[in-house]
VMD Tcl script that draws the C-alpha trace (Angstrom):
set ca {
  {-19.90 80.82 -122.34}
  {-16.93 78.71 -122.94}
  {-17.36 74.91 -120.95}
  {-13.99 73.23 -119.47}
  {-13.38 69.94 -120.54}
  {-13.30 67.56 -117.18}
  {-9.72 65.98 -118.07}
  {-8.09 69.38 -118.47}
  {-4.62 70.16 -116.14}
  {-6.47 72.82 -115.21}
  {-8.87 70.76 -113.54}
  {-6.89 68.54 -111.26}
  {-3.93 70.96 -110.09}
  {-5.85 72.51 -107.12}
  {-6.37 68.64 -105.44}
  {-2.58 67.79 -104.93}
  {-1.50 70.73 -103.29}
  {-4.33 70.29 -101.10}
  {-2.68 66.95 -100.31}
  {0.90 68.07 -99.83}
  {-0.57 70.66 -97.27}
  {-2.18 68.30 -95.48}
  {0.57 65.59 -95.20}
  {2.70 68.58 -94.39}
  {0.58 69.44 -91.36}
  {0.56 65.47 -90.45}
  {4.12 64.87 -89.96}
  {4.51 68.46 -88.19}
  {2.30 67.63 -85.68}
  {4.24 64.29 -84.97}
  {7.51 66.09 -84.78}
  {6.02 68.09 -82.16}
  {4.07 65.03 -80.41}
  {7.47 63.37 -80.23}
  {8.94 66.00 -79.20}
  {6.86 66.45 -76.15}
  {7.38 63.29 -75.64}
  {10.86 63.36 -75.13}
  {10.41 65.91 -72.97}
  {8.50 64.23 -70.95}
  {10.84 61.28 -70.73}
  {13.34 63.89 -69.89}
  {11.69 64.99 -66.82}
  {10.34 61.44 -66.19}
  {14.25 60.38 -66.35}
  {14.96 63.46 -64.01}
  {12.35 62.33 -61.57}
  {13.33 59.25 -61.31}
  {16.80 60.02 -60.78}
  {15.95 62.33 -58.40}
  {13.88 60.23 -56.37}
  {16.22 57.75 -56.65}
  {18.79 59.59 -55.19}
  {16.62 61.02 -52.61}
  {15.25 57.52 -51.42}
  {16.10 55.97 -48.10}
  {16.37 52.79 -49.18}
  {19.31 51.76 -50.45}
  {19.20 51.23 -54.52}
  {21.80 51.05 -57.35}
  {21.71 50.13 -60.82}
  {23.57 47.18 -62.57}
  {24.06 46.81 -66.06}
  {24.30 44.05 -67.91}
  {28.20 43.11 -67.17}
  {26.87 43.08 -63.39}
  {28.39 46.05 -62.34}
  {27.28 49.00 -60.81}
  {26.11 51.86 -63.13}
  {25.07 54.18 -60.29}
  {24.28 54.36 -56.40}
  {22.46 56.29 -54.44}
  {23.31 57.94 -51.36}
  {21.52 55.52 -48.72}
  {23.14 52.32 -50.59}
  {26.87 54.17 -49.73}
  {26.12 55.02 -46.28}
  {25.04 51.13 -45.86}
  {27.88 49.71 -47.03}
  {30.01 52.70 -45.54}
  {31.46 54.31 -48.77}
  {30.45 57.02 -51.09}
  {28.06 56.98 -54.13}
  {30.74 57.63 -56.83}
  {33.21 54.89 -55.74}
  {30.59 52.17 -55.98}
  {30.36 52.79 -59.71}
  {32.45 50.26 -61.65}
  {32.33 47.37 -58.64}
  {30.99 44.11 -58.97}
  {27.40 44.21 -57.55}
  {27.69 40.60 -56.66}
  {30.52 41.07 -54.22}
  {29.26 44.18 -52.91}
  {25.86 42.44 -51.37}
  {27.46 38.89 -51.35}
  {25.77 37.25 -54.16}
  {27.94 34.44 -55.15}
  {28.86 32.80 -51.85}
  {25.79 30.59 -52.82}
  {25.37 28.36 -55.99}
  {21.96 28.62 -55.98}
  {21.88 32.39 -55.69}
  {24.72 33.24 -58.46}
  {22.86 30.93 -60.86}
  {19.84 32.92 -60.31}
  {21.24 36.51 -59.99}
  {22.65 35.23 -63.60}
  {19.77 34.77 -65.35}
  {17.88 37.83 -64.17}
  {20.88 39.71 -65.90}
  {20.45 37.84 -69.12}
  {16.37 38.68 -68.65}
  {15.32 35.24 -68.31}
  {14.38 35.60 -64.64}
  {12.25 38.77 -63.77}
  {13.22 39.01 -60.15}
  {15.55 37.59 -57.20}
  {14.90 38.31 -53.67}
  {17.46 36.59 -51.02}
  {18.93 37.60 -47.37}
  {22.55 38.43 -46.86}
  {24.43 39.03 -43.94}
  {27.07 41.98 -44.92}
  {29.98 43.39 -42.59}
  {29.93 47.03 -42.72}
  {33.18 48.51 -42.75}
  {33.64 50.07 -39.26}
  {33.59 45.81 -37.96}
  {29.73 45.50 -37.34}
  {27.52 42.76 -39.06}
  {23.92 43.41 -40.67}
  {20.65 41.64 -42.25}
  {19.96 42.46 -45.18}
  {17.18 41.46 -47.90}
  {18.57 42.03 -51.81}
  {16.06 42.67 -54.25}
  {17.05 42.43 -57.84}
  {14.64 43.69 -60.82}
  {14.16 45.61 -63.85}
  {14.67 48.83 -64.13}
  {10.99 50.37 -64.87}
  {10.19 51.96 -67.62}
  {13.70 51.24 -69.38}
  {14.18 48.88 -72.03}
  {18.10 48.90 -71.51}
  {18.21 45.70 -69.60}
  {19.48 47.24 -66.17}
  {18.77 45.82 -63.32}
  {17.64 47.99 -60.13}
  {19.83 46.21 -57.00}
  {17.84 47.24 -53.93}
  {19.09 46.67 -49.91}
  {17.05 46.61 -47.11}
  {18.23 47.06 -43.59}
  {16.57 43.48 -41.69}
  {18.53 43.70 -38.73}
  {16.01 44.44 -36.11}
  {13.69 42.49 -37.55}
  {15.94 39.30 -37.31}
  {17.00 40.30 -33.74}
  {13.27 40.35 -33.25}
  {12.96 36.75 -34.81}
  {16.12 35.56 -33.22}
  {14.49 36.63 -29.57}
  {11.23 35.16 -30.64}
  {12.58 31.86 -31.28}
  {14.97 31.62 -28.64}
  {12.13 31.95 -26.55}
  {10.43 29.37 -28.22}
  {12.96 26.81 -28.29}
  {14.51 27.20 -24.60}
  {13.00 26.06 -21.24}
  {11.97 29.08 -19.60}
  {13.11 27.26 -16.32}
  {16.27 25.51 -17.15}
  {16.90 28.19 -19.78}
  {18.12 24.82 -21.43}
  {16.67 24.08 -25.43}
  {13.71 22.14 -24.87}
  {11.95 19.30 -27.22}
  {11.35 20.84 -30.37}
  {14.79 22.21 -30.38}
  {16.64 18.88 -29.55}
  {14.90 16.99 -31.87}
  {15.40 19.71 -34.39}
  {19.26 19.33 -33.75}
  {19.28 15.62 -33.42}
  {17.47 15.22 -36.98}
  {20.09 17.71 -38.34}
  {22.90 15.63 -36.92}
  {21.60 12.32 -38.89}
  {20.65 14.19 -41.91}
  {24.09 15.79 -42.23}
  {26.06 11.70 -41.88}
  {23.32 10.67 -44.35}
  {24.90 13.24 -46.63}
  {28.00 11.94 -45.51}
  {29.12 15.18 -43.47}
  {29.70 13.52 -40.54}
  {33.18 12.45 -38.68}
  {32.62 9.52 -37.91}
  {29.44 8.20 -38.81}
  {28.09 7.43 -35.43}
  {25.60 9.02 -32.53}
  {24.90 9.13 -28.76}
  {22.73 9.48 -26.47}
  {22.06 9.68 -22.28}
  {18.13 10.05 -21.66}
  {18.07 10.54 -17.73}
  {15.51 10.86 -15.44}
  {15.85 12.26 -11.77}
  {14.59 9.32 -9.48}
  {12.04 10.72 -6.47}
  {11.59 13.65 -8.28}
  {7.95 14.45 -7.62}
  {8.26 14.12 -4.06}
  {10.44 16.78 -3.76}
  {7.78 18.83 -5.76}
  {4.61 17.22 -3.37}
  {6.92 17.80 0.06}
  {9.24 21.48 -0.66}
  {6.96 23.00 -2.86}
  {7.30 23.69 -6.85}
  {9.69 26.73 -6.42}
  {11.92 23.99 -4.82}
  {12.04 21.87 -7.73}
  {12.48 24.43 -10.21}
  {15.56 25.49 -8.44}
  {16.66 21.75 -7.99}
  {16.00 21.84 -11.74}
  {18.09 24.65 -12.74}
  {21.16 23.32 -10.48}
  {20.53 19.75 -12.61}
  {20.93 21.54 -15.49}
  {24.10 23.32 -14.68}
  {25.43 20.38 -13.76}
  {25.01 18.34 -16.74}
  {26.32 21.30 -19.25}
  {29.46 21.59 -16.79}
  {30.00 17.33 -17.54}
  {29.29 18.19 -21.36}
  {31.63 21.00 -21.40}
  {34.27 18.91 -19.22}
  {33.80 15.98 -21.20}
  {34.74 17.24 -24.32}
  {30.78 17.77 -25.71}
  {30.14 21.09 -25.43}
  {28.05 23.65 -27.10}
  {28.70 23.86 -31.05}
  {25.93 25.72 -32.43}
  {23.62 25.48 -29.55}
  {23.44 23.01 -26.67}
  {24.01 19.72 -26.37}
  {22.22 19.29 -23.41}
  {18.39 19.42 -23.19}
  {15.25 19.22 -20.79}
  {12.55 17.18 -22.58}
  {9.93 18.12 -19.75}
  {9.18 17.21 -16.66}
  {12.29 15.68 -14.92}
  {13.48 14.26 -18.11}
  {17.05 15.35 -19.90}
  {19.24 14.50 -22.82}
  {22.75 14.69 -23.64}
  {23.39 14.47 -27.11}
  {27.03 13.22 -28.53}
  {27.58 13.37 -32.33}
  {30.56 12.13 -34.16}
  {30.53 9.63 -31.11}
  {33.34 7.24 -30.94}
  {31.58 4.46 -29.52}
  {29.65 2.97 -26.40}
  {33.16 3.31 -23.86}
  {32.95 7.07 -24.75}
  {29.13 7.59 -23.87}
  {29.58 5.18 -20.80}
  {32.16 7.72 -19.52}
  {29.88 10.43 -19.71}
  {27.23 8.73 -18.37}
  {29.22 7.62 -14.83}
  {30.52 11.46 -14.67}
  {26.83 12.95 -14.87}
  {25.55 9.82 -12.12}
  {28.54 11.48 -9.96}
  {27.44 14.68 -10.54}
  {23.86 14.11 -9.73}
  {24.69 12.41 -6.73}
  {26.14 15.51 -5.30}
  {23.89 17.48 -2.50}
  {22.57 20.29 -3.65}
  {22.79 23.46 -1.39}
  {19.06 25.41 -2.25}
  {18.40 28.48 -0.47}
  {18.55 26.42 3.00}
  {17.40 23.52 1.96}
  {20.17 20.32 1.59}
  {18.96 17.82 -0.72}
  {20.18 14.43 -2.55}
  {18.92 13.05 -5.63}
  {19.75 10.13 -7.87}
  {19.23 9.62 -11.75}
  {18.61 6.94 -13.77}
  {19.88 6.88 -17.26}
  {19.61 4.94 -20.27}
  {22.41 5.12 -22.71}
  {22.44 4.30 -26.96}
  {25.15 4.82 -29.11}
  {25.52 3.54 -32.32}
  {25.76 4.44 -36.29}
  {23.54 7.40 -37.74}
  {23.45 4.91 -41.27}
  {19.34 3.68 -40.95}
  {19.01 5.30 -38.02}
  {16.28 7.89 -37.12}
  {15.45 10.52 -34.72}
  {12.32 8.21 -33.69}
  {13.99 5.26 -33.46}
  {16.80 6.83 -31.09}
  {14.32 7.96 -28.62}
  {11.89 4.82 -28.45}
  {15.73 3.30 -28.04}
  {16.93 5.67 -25.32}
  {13.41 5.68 -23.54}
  {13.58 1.87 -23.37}
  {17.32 1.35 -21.56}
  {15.67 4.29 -19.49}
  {12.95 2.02 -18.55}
  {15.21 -0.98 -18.09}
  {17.56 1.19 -15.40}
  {14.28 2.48 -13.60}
  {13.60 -1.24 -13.56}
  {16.49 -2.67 -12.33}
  {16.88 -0.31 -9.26}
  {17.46 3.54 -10.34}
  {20.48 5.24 -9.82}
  {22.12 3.63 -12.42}
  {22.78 3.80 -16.00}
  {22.26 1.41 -18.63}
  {23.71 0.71 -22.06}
  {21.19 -0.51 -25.04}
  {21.06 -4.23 -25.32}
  {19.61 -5.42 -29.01}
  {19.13 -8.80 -27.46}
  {17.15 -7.63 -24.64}
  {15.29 -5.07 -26.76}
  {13.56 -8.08 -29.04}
  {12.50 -10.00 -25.90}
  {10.96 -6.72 -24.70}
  {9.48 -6.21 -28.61}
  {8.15 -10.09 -28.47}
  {6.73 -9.11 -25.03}
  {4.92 -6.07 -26.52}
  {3.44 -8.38 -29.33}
  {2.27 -11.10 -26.55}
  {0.31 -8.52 -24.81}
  {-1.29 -7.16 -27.55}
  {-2.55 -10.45 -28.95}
  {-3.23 -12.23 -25.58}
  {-6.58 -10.88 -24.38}
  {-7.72 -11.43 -28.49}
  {-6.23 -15.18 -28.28}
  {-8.61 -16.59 -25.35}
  {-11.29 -15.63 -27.71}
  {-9.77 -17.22 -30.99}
  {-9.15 -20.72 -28.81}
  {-5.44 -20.44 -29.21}
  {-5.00 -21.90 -26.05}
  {-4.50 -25.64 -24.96}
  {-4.37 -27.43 -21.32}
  {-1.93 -30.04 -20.87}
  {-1.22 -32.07 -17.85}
  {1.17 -33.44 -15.54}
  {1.00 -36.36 -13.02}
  {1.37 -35.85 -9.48}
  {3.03 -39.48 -8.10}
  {2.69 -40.70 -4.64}
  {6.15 -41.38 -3.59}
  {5.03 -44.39 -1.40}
  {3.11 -46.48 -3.84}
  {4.09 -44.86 -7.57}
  {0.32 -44.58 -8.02}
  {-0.72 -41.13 -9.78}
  {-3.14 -39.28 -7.70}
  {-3.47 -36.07 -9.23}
  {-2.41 -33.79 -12.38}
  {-1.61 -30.66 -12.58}
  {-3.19 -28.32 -15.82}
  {-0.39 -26.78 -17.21}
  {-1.92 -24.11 -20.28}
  {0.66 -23.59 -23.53}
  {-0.38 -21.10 -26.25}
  {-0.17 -22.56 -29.52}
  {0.90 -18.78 -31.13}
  {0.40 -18.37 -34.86}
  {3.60 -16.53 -34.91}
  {6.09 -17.76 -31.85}
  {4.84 -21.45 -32.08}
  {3.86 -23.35 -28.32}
  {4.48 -21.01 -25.69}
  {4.63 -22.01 -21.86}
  {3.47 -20.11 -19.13}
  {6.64 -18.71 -18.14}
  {6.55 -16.44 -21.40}
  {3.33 -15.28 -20.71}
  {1.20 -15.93 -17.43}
  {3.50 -12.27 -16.07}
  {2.23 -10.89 -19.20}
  {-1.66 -11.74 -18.27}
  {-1.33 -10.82 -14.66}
  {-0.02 -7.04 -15.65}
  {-2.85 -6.40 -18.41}
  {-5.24 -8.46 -16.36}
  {-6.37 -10.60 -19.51}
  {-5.09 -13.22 -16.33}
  {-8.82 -13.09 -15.09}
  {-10.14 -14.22 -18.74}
  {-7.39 -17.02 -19.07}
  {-7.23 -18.28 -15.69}
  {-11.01 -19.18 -15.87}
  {-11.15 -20.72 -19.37}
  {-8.24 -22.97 -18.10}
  {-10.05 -23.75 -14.60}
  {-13.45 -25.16 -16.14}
  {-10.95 -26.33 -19.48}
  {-9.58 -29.03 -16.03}
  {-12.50 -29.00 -14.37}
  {-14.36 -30.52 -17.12}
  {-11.31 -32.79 -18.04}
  {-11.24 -33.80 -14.86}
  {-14.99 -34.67 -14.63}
  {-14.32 -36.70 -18.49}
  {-11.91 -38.90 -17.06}
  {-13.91 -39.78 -13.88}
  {-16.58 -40.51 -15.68}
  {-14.64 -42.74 -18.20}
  {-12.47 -44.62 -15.76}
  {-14.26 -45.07 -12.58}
  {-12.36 -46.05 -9.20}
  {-12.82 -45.52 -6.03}
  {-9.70 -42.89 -6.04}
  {-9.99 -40.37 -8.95}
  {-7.64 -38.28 -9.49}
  {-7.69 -34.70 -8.77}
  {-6.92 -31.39 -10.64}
  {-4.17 -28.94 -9.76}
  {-5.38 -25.83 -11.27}
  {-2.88 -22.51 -10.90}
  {-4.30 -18.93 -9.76}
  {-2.85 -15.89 -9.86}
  {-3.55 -13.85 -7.06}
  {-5.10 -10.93 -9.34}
  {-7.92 -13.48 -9.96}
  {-8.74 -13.16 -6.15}
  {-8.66 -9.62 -6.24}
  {-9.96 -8.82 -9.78}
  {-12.95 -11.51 -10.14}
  {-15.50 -13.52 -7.64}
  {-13.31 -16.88 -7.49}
  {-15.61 -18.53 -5.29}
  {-18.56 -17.67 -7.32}
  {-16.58 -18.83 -10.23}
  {-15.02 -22.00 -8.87}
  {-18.47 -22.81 -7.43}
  {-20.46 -22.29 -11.20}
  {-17.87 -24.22 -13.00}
  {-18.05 -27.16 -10.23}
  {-22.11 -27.39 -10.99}
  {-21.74 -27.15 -14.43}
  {-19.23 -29.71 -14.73}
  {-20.49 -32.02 -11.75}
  {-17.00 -32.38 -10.69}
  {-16.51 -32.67 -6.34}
  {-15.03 -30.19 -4.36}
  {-12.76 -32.54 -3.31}
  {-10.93 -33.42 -6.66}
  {-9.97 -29.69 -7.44}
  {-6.95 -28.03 -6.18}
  {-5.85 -24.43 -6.30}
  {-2.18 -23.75 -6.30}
  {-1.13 -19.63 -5.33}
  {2.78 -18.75 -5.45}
  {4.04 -18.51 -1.86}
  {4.38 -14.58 -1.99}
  {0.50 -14.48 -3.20}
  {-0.65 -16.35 -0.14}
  {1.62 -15.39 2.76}
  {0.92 -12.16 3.97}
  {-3.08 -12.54 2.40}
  {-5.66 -10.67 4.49}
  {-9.25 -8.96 3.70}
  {-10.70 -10.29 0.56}
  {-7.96 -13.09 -0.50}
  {-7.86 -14.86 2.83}
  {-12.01 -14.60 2.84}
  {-11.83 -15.95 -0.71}
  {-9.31 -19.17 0.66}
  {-11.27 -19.60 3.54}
  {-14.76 -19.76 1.72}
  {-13.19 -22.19 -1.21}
  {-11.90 -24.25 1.79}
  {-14.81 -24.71 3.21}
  {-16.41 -25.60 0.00}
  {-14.02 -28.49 0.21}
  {-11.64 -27.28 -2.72}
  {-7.88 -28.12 -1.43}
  {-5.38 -24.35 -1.38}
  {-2.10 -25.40 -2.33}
  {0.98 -22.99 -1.45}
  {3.37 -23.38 -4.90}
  {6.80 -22.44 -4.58}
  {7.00 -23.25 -0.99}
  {10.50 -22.28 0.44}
  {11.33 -19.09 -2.22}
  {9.15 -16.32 -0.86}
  {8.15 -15.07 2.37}
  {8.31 -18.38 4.03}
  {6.23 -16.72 7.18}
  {5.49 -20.04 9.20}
  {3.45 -18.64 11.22}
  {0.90 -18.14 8.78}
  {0.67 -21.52 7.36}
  {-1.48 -22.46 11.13}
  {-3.79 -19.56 9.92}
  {-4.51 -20.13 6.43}
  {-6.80 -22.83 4.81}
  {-4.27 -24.62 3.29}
  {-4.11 -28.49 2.73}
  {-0.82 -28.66 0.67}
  {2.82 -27.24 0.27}
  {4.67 -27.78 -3.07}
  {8.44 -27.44 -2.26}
  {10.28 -25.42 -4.83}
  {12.54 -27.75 -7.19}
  {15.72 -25.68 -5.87}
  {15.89 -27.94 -2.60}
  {15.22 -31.13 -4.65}
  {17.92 -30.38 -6.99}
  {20.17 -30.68 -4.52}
  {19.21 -34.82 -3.73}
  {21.19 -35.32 -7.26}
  {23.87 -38.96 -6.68}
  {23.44 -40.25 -10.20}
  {25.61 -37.38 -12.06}
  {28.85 -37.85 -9.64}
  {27.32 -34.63 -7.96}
  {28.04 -33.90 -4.19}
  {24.89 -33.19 -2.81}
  {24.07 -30.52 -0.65}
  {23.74 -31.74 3.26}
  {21.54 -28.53 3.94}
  {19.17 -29.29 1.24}
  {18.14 -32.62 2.75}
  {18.13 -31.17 6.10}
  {15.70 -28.13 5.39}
  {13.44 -30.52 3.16}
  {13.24 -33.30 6.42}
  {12.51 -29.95 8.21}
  {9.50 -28.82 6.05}
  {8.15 -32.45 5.55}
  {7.77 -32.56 9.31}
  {6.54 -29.53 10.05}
  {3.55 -29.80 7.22}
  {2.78 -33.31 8.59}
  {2.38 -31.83 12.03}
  {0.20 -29.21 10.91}
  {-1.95 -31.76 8.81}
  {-0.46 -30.49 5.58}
  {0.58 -32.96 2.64}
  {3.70 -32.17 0.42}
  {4.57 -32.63 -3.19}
  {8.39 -31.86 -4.10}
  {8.60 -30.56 -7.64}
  {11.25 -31.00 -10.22}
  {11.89 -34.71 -9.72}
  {13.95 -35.73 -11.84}
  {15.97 -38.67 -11.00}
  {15.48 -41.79 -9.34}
  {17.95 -41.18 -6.42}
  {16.30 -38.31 -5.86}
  {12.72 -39.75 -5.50}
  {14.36 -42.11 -3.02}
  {15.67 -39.77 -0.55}
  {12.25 -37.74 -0.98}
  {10.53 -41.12 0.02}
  {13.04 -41.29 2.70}
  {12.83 -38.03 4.54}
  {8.91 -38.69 4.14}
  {7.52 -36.72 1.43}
  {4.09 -37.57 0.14}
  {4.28 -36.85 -3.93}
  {6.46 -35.79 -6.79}
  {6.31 -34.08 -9.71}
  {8.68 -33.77 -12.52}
  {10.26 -36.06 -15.51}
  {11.38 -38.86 -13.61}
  {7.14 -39.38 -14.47}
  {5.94 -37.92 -17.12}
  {6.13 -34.34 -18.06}
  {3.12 -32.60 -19.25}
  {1.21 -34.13 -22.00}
  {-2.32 -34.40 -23.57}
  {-5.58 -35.21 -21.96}
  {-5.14 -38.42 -23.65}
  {-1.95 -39.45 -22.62}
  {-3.36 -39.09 -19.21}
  {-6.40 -41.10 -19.89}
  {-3.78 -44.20 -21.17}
  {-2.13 -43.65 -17.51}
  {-4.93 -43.94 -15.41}
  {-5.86 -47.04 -17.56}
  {-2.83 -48.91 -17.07}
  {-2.67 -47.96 -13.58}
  {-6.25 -49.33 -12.66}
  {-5.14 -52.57 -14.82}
  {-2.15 -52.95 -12.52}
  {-4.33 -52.43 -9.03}
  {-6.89 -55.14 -10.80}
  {-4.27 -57.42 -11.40}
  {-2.46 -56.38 -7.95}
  {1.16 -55.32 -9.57}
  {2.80 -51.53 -9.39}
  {2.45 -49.45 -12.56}
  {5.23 -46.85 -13.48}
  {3.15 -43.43 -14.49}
  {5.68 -42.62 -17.11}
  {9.52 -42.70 -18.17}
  {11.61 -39.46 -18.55}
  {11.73 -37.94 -21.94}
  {15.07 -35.41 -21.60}
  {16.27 -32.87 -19.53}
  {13.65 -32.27 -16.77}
  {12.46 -28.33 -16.72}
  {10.52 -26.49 -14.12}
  {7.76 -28.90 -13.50}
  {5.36 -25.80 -14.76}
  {7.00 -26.27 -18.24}
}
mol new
graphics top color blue
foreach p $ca { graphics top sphere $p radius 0.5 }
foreach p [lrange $ca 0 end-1] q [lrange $ca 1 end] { graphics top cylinder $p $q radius 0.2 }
display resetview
């Protein structure tokens, strides 16, 4: 048998046809894969073509250059046209695209394929003259790697009716039908924000916040339909001056119910306070009016505080707390009125706010100090009494006197607190100096009370506590009320007078001649002493060239007399001038009280007066309490 050698031809020929078969068979069967493939993105092509054509919702396709490669049917009846003659446009001013920096810059990019999608809302006009919502969505075209965009439109119209009911309903006063609140304040904070950006005329804003006067008894006597209706007639009333005046609605309203029986007329690109004053007198008038409501004839008044003044650092905040203040101060100074903001007046009421918030706190911190000044007996020049005058030594406002505070106390009732600190503060003073200068005539204390301490707190049991624990006599303590406080007193105050009477503590009526001046009640009430008000003795003045006042004399000869009759002493405050103590001694007035003496000082100041005066009665020669130091104040200064 013959053997083949392994490297023979013959031996490796049958291998490489093997091969070529094989690769032969390989790259047939990818033709056809590829094939099939194409088919398939044939009909996938198709199918999407079809379906875009078919689809409701409006789509087109934009290439590249941002124009429109193809439409489909819905897109053309949106916009009113016809599939074919969209081809070619510019996409961007068939949905609106570039109106809006913002917008363009982004539509941009997604056609360069650095932003994958844009969605925005556009209002187009159709072409028959009617307006519609639409949203435009901008994205790739799937399954394309061409780098056309698919532009779709959808219809929002009903859906931003819907939204534009919704929040109509939300920002309007179902009564009034006015915008309420949320939608002033919305309007009022777009109003600054636009001057802040320098969009405004002419830099400036106004406002009337007014408030119907009496309006909740119209609503407790007619009934709430009533004042809904007398509402609603408000309302009209005040858009008719807006309108008439020039302010009308741009945008939206200008004129507002807040709640309750509260509105506000907004002015921007005011032109200063005349302007807003003008509107403010034509909407008083117009309130004013009767109103005619099914049968019913009624009159109201308003009150109205007005702002106006630049939009630079101002905010919607500060406005209102503005506005609701020179409310406040026309409510305060006798309704049916309006009032213009007054800075001035608006940091006394600010200082006022800080007071009363640190008042109650400052009893407790000891920021408080009694000073004192002498009562003189006209007669003899001897000082028989003092009266404790309290200051606040404020960290922040420096020595206060009572006049910027005592109101303060009474309203918050920290008065109760204060006004017994200062009564044992004198009692105990008192006691101190009695003790350290003997004589067979101490003098008393004058100790002011507010007539919330008779309601609020047991003053007797008070009075008689701090009298034990101080061991000072009824007899030397003296309680001064305001004239209006103790005319007019029944129940509990005049029980209170009448039991400290009786304890032997002296009333005093302050202020006598100013208030109620009831004579007939000064033979009922427990009181020992009238303190004429400083007006009558102010009008005793010879020194300054000054004509006095016949009248003055006469009503003060009047007084003096009729308190002597009825076994009451008198002390004339605000003495200030030697003259004047003269005729006071004259018409037979028993002490005075003002700078011509001393005004009020320290405890020790006090102490050196009683000393030299018991020197001078030891040595039998008059003493002078004290020489004038300035321009005499209210004798409670």
């Amino acid at each position: 048998m013959t053997q083949r050698h392994p490297e023979t031809p013959a031996a490796t020929a049958t291998p490489d046809r093997a091969d070529d078969q094989a690769e032969h068979r390989t790259d047939h069967q990818a033709d056809r894969q590829v094939d099939r493939q194409a088919d398939r993105q044939a009909d996938h092509r198709a199918d999407y073509r079809a379906a875009f054509n078919a689809a409701h919702l409006p789509m087109a396709v934009v290439d590249r250059t941002g124009h429109i490669a193809g439409a489909n049917e819905a897109l053309a009846a949106l916009l009113g046209s016809e599939p074919h003659l969209l081809a070619g446009q510019s996409a961007a001013d068939l949905v609106d695209l570039a109106s809006e920096a913002r917008t363009w810059h982004a539509y941009q990019e997604v056609l360069r394929g650095r932003q994958a999608r844009l969605r925005c809302t556009r209002r187009l006009k159709h072409p028959d003259g009617h307006s519609l919502w639409t949203e435009i969505t901008l994205g790739p075209v799937p399954g394309t790697d061409t780098g056309d965009v698919l532009l779709s439109v959808a219809d929002i119209s009903d859906r931003r009716d819907l939204q534009a009911r919704l929040r109509h309903l939300q920002m309007h006063d179902p009564v009034t039908r006015l915008p309420n609140r949320a939608l002033f304040f919305e309007r009022l904070s777009a109003a600054l924000e636009a001057s802040s950006y320098g969009q405004s005329g002419t830099g400036r804003i106004g406002l009337c916040y007014l408030d119907l006067d009496g309006f909740k008894a119209v609503n407790d006597t007619l009934g709430h339909r009533v004042g809904d209706r007398l509402l609603t007639a408000v309302a009209q009333r005040l858009t008719q001056c807006a309108d008439q005046s020039g302010y009308g609605r741009t945008g939206g309203h200008l004129v507002a119910r807040l709640g309750g029986d509260e509105f506000a007329l907004l002015v921007e690109d005011s032109t200063g306070t005349e302007q807003l004053a003008d509107l403010a007198r034509s909407v008083l008038a117009a309130v004013q009016e009767p109103f005619d409501l099914a049968g019913q004839r009624l009159s109201v008044s308003a009150s109205i505080g007005v702002v106006e003044r630049a939009t630079a650092g101002t905010s919607a905040t500060a406005l209102m707390q503005a506005a609701d203040t020179t409310l406040y101060w026309a409510k305060a100074d006798g309704k049916a009125r309006w009032t213009l903001f007054d800075p001035e007046r608006n940091a006394h009421r600010m200082t006022r706010q800080a007071l009363s918030s640190t008042l109650r706190p400052a009893v407790e911190r000891g920021e408080f100090i009694v000073e004192y000044q002498p009562l003189v007996d006209l007669e003899s020049g001897a000082v028989r009494g003092v009266e404790a005058l309290v200051r606040w030594n404020h960290p922040q406002f420096g020595t206060l006197t009572p006049n910027r505070f005592i109101g303060i106390a009474e309203e918050d009732g920290s008065i109760v607190q204060l006004g017994r600190w200062v009564l044992q503060t004198a009692c105990r003073q008192a006691r101190r100096w009695q003790i350290e200068q003997p004589s067979d005539s101490p003098v008393f204390v004058s100790v002011n009370v507010a007539v919330r301490q008779v309601w609020d707190s047991d003053l007797v049991g008070d009075v008689a506590e701090i009298l034990a624990e101080t061991g000072l006599a009824p007899q030397l303590l003296q309680l001064e009320l305001t004239e209006s406080a103790v005319m007019g007193s029944a129940g509990r105050p005049l029980q209170a007078l009448q039991a400290l009477s009786d304890m032997g503590v002296r009333i005093a009526i302050d202020d006598f001649g100013t208030g109620y001046s009831n004579l007939a009640y000064l033979s009922r009430l427990p009181v020992s002493v009238l303190k004429l008000d400083g007006s009558f003795v102010r009008g005793f003045r010879y020194e300054e060239g000054s004509h006095p006042n016949p009248a003055d004399e006469t009503i003060v000869e009047a007084l003096v007399q009729l308190a002597h009759r009825l076994g009451l002493t008198v002390t004339a405050e605000c003495v200030e001038t030697a003259g004047q103590a003269a005729r006071l001694r004259r018409v037979g007035c028993d002490t005075g009280q003002g700078w011509l003496y001393s005004r009020a000082v320290a405890p020790e100041e006090i102490a050196d007066i009683i000393g030299r005066q018991l020197a001078a009665a030891a040595a039998g020669t008059a003493t002078d309490p004290g020489q004038p130091e300035g321009p005499a104040p209210h004798p409670e200064v």
